[in-house]
C-alpha positions in Angstrom: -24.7 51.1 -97.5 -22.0 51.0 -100.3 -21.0 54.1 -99.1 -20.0 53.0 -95.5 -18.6 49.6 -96.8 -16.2 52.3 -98.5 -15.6 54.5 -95.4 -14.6 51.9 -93.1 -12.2 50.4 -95.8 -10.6 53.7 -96.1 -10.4 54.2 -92.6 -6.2 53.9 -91.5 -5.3 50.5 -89.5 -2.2 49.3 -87.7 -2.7 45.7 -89.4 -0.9 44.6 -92.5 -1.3 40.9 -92.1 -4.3 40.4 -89.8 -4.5 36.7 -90.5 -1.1 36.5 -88.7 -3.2 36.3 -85.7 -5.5 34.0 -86.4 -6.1 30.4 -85.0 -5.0 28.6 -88.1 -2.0 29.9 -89.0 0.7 28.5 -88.8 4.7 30.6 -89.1 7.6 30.0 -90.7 9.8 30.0 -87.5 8.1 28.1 -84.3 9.6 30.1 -81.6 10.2 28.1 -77.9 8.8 24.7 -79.5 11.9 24.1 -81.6 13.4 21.2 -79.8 9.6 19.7 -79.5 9.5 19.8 -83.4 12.6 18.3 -83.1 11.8 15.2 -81.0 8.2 14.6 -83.4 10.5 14.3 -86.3 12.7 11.6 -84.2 9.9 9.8 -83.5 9.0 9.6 -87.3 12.5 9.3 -88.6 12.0 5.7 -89.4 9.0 6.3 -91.4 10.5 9.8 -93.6 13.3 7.4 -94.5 10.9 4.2 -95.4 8.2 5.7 -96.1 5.5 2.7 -97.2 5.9 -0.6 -95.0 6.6 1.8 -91.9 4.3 3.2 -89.1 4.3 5.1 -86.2 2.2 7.1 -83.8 2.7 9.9 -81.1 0.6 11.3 -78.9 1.1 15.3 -78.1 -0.4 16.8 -75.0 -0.9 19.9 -73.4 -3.4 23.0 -72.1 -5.3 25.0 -74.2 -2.5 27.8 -76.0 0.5 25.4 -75.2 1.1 24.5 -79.1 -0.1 21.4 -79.8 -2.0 22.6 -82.4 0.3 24.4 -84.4 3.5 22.0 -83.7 1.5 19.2 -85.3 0.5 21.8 -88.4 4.3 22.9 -89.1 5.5 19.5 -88.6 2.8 18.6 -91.6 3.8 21.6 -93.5 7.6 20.3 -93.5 6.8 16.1 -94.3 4.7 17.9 -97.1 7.1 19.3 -99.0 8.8 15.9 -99.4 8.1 13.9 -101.8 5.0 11.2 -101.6 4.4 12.1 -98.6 0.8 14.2 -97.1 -0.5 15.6 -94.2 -4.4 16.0 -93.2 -5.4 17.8 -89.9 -8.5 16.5 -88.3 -10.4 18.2 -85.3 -12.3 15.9 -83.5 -14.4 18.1 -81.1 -15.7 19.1 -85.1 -15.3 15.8 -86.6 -17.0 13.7 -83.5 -17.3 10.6 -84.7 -15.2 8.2 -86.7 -17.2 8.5 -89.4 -17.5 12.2 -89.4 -13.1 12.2 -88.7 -12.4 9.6 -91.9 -14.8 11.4 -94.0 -12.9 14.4 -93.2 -9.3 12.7 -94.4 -11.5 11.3 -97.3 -12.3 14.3 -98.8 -9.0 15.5 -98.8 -8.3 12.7 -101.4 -12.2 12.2 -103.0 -14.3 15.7 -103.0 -17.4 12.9 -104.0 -16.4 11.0 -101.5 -20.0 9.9 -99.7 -20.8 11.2 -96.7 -23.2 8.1 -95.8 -23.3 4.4 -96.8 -19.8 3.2 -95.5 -18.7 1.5 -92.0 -15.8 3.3 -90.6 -13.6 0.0 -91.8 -14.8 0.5 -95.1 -13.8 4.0 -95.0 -9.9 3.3 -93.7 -9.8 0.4 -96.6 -10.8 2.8 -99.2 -8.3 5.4 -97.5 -5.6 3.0 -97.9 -6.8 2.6 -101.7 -6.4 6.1 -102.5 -2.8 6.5 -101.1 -1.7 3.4 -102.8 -3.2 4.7 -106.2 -1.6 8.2 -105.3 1.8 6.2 -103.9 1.7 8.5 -101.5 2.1 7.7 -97.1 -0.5 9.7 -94.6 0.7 11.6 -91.5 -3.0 11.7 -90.0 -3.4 14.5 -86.9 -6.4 13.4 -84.8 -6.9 16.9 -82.7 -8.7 16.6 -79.1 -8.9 12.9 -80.0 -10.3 12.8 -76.1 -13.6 14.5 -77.0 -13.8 11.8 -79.9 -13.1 9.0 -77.5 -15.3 10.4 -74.5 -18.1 10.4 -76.7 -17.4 7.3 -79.3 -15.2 4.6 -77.6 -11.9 4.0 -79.2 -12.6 1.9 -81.9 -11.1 4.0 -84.6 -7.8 4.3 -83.1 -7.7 0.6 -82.7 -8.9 -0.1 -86.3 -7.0 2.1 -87.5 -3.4 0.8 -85.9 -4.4 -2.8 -86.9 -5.9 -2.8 -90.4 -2.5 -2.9 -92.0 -1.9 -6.4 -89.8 -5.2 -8.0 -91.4 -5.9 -9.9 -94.7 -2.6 -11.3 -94.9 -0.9 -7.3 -94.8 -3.1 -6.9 -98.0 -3.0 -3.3 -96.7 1.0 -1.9 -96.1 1.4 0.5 -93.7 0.7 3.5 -95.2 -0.6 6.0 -92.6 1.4 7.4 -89.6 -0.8 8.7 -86.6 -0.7 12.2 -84.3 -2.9 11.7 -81.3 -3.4 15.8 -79.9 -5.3 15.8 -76.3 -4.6 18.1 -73.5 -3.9 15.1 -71.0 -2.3 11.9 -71.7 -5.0 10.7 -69.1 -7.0 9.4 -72.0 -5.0 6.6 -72.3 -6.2 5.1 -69.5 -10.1 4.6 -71.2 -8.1 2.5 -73.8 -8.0 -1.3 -73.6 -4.7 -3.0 -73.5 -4.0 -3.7 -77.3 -4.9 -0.4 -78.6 -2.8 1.3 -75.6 0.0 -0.7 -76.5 -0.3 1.1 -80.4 0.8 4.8 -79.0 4.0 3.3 -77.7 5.3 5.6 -75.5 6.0 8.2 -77.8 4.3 11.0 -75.8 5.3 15.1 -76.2 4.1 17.0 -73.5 4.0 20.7 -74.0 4.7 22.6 -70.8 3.0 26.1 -70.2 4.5 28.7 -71.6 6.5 31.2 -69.3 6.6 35.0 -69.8 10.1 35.4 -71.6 8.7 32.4 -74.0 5.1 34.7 -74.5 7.1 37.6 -75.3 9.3 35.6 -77.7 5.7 34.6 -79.6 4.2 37.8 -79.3 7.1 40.0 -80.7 6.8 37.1 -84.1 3.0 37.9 -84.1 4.0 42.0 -83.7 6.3 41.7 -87.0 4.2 39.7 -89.0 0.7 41.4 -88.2 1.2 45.2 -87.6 3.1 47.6 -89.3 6.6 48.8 -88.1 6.5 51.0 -84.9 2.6 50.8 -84.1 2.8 48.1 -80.9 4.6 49.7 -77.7 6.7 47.3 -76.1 5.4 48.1 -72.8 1.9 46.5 -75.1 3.6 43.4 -75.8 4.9 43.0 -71.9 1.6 43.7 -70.3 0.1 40.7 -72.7 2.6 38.5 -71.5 1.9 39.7 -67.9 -1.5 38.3 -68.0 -1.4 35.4 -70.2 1.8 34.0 -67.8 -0.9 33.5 -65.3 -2.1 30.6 -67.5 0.3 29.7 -69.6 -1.5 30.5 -72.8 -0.1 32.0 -75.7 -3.6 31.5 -77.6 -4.4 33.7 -75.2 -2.2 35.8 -75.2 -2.9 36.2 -79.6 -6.3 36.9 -79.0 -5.2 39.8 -76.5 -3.0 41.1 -79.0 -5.4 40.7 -81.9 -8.5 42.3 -79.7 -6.2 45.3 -78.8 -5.3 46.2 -82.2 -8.9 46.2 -83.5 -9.4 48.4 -80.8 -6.9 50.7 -81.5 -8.0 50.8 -85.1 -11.4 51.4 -83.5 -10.2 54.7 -82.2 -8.2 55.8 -85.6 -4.7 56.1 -83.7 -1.7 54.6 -84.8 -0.2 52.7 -82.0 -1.4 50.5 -79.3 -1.0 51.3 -76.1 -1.1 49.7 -72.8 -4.7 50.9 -72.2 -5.9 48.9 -75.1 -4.5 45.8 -73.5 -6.4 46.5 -70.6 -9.6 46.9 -72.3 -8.8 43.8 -74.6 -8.3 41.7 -71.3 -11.6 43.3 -70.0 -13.3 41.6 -73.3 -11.9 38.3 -73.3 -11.5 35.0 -70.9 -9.1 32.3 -71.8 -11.2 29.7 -71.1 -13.9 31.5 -73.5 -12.3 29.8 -76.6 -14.1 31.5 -79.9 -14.2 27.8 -82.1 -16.1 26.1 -78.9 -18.7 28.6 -79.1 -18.8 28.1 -83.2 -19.5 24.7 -82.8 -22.3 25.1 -80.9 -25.8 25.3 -82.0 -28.9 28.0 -81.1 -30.4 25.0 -78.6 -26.8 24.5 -76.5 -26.4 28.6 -76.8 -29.8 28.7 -75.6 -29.1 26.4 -72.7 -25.7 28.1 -72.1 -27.6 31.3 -72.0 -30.0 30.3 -69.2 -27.9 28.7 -67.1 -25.6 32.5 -67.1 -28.5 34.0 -66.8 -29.5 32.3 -63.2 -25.9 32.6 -62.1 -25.3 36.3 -63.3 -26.1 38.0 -59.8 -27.1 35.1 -57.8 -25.0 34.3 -54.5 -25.2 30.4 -55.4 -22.5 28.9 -56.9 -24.7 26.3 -58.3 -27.7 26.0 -60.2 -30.3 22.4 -61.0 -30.9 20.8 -64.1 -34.4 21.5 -63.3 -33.9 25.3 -63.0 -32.0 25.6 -66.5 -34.9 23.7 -68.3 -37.3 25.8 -67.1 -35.5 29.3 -67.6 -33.9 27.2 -71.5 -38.3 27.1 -72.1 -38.7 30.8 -71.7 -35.5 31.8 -72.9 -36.5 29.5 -76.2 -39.9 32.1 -76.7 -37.3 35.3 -76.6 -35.5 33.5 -79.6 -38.3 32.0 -81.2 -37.4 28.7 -81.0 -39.7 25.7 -80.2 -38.2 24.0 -77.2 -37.0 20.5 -76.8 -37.7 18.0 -75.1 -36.4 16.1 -72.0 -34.1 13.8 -73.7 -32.0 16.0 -75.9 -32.5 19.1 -73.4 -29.7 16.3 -71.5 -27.6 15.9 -74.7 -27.5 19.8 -74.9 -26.0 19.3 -70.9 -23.8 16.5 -71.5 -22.2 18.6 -74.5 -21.6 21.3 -72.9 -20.2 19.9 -70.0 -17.7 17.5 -72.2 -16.6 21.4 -74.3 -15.3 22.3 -70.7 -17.8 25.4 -71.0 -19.4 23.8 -68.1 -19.2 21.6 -64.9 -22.1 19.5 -63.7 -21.8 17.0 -60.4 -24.8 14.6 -58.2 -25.9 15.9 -55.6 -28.5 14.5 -53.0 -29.9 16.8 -51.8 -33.1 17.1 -54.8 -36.8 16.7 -53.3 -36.7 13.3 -55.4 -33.6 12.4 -54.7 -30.2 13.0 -56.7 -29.8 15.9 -58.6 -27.4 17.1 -60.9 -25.4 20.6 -60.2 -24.0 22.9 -62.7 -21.3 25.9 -62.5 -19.3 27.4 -64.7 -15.5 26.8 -64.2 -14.0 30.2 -63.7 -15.6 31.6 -66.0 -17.5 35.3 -65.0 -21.3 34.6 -66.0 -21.6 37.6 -67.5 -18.9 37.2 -69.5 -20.6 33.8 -70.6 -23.9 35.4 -71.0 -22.4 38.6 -73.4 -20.7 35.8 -75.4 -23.6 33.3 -76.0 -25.9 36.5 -76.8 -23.3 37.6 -79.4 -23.0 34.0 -81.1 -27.2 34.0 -80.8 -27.3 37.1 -82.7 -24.6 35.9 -85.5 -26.5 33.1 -86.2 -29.7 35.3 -86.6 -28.0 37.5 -88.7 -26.6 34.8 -91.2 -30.3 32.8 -91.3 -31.6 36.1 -93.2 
């Protein structure tokens, strides 16, 4: 085994950075979202200059691959580097409650920081603590804050834009907000008061266009690969297809999928063909950190409900057909299925992800039943993906 660990590693590769490519990172230089950047640092000016005794709040929105992500993450890189001033990134689809989100920015400041035993107010008042200790002022990134508020309320945004007005402003403002969702229709589930703390400080990310995708995959190109081993004709057929959407995610992931490919095949420069098999591979609404999120029950259920649409004319299929197929599908995996109640939570979770649509319909034997489909998404691409996640988490159980 040593042996092939040592053959693969001294097999050739186009790559010299390959983390260039990856979801997280974040580049010196944000090509075509310069002038957003801009405008989030206008919004915050007040606050750089102040610092404590100053707050503010925006609210960035967008599709999936328009930036949001990483403007928020360079914007906290910069406020960083100044002096008493921090930065903590927060996913909410991963962090889904407020508890889970402050224990998150907790941690960052408190590695023994509890993880049970405090109310979510008691966590934001011993947050405050710390950065007063530290004299240091919060720029706090709630990412897909929706999926936190479609499944929680939106308490913690309200608590957390009022806690510095109670107990006689015991607490100074200290912590500055950046709400991330990919509609600014969330808004409307808020009650008046909390609303009325996002202002109207909203950044909305347009798709981006193919001149824009080439200008972000040509950065990628010189950071990731070494000189010469991307065509350009490569880098214009990934911008082709991720115009479509929008989506320079997307568009990465191509790029990124290609290049292992190409290594795959011991060559030294990626061609147009490897594109075409990259795009073969991958589906931009297939987003790789949804599927990590998920557990072996909602892969399960994920798996049987591509299973009954792989091949099948329907466009639909029931609840009751997926629970049936999710109890046989649970004996191939060796899994003890569950029952009615969470078999629902394993629905409603994967219909809040986006990985799936479900709508009423009357037309069950017993009345209403409830439809599901995947949104243009190929079932078998769905059911080649959940079997590959199935199999990961087999492999790192033993």
């Amino acid at each position: 085994m040593d042996d092939i660990i040592k053959e693969e590693l001294n097999r050739p590769t186009i790559f010299k950075n390959e983390d260039a490519l990856s979801f997280n990172f974040v580049p010196k230089e944000l090509p075509e979202r310069e002038e957003e950047l801009r405008e989030l640092i206008r919004v915050f000016r007040n606050v750089l200059e102040e610092g404590v005794g100053r707050k503010q709040s925006a609210l960035i929105s967008g599709k999936v691959g328009t930036g949001k992500t990483v403007l928020a993450k360079k914007f906290g890189k910069m406020v960083s580097e100044r002096d008493k001033f921090d930065y903590v990134h927060v996913n909410c689809r991963r962090n889904d409650s407020e508890t889970k989100a402050l224990f998150k920015a907790l941690r960052e400041y408190d590695k023994d920081f509890p993880k049970r035993g405090y109310s979510a107010e008691e966590m934001i008042k011993s947050l405050f603590s710390m950065l007063k200790i530290r004299g240091k002022y919060l720029f706090l990134t709630l990412d897909e804050v929706d999926f936190l508020i479609n499944k929680n309320g939106s308490e913690l945004i309200y608590t957390l834009s009022r806690l510095s007005e109670d107990e006689e402003s015991r607490f100074e403002d200290r912590i500055s907000v950046i709400y991330i969702s990919r509609s600014p229709s969330f808004r409307k589930k808020l009650d008046e008061s909390t609303k009325s703390t996002l202002r109207n400080n909203l950044i909305n990310l347009n798709d981006y266009n193919r001149s824009e995708l080439i200008s972000i995959l040509e950065q990628r190109v010189e950071l990731a690969f070494k000189s010469g081993t991307v065509s350009d004709n490569s880098v214009d057929l990934i911008a082709d297809i991720a115009s479509n959407w929008g989506n320079a995610r997307f568009a990465i992931e191509l790029l990124w999928k290609a290049g292992k490919k190409t290594d795959s095949e011991e060559i030294n420069k990626l061609v147009p063909e490897h594109v075409r098999w990259a795009k073969a591979e991958t589906h931009p609404e297939i987003r790789r950190e949804v599927f990590e999120d998920l557990d072996k029950h909602h892969l399960i259920v994920l798996l049987s409900i591509s299973k009954l649409l792989l091949g099948n004319e329907k466009a639909y299929v029931t609840t009751g057909e997926v629970k049936n197929n999710y109890k046989l599908t649970c004996e191939t995996y060796n899994k003890e299925p569950r029952g009615h109640t969470q078999f629902w939570h394993y629905i409603r979770k994967l219909s809040k992800s986006g990985i799936i649509d479900t709508s009423v319909s009357g037309e069950g034997e017993r009345g209403t039943t409830t439809e599901i489909s995947l949104p243009d998404i190929p079932a078998e691409m769905v059911n080649k993906k959940t079997k590959k996640f199935l199999e990961d988490k087999k492999e790192n159980q033993n």
